[in-house]
Structure formats: structure tokens, C-alpha cells
N, C-alpha and C positions, 0 to 999 in steps of 0.2 A: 504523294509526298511532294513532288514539283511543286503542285499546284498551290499545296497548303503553307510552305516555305516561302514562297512569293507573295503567297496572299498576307502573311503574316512581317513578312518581311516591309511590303508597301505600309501596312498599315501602321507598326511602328513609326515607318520615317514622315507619316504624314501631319504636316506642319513644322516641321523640324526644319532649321535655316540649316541649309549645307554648307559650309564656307568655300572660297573663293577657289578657282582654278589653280595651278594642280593639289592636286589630294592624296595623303596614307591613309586608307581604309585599313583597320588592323581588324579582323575577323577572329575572335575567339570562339571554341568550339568548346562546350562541358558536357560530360558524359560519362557512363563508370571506365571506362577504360581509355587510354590511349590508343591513339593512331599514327599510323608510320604517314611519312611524309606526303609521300602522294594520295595516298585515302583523309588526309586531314584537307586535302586542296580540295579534292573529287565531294568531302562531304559539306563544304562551305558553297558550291557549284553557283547554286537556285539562288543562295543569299546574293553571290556577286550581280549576278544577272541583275536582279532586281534591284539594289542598290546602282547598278548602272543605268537602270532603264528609268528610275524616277530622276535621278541627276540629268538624264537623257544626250549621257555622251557613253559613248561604247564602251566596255569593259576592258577591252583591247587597249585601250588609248595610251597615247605617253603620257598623260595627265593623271593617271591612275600611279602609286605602287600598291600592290597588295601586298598583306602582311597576314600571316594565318598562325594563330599559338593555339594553346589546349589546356583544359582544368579540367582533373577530376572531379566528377560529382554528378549531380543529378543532373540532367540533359536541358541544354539549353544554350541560347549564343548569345554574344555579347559584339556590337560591332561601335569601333571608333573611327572617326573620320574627321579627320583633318588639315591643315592646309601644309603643302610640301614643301620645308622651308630650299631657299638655293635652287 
């Protein structure tokens, strides 16, 4: 699963202009069911990673917020990123 999330993950964002330092990455998760908070962060994990490691600053970073929501339906993610106003 790691490995297919990243791989999938990179491949998306390849070519894609990432805008300018700092960044709200906003991570949507869709699926039949809802997840409680902490399982919604835990299953977004591999996507962060990767999206941190093509940008190639750490996910840690203060230049980062993450933002993590949720849609019912058929499984699948949706990731926004853009530049941190202030």
C-alpha cells in the first residue's frame, strides 16, 4: 500500500508547478465510509510524505499546513496546494 500511494502520489504531481514557499496542502480522502480524526490523518500518511519529498522540504516543516477533509464515495484522493497567505 506505501509503496503504491507514493508511487501514485509522485506520478500525479509530475510536471505540476507547485507554488511558492509556504503552502496549505489540503488532502481529501473519499471512501464509503467516514473516519474519525485520527484514522483520516494516519490514512493520508504516504500521500504527505510524498508530496513533501517531490517539493523536497520536509513534511515537518513550518512552511507546510496540512489540512485533511473527507467525501463519501468511491475511494479515492483529491490533493490541493497552495500558497499560505500571511
Amino acid at each position: 500500500l506505501k509503496k503504491r500511494q507514493r508511487q501514485a502520489t509522485r506520478l500525479c504531481m509530475h510536471g505540476k508547478v507547485v507554488p511558492p514557499l509556504p503552502l496549505v496542502v489540503t488532502i481529501t480522502r473519499r471512501g464509503p465510509r467516514k473516519l474519525d480524526d485520527d484514522n483520516l490523518a494516519a490514512s493520508c500518511k504516504y500521500i504527505r510524505d510524498e508530496i513533501a519529498d517531490v517539493i523536497g522540504v520536509d513534511d515537518g516543516s513550518p512552511l507546510y499546513t496540512w489540512q485533511y477533509k473527507q467525501q463519501t464515495g468511491k475511494y479515492g484522493v483529491d490533493v490541493q496546494i497552495e500558497t499560505r497567505q500571511g
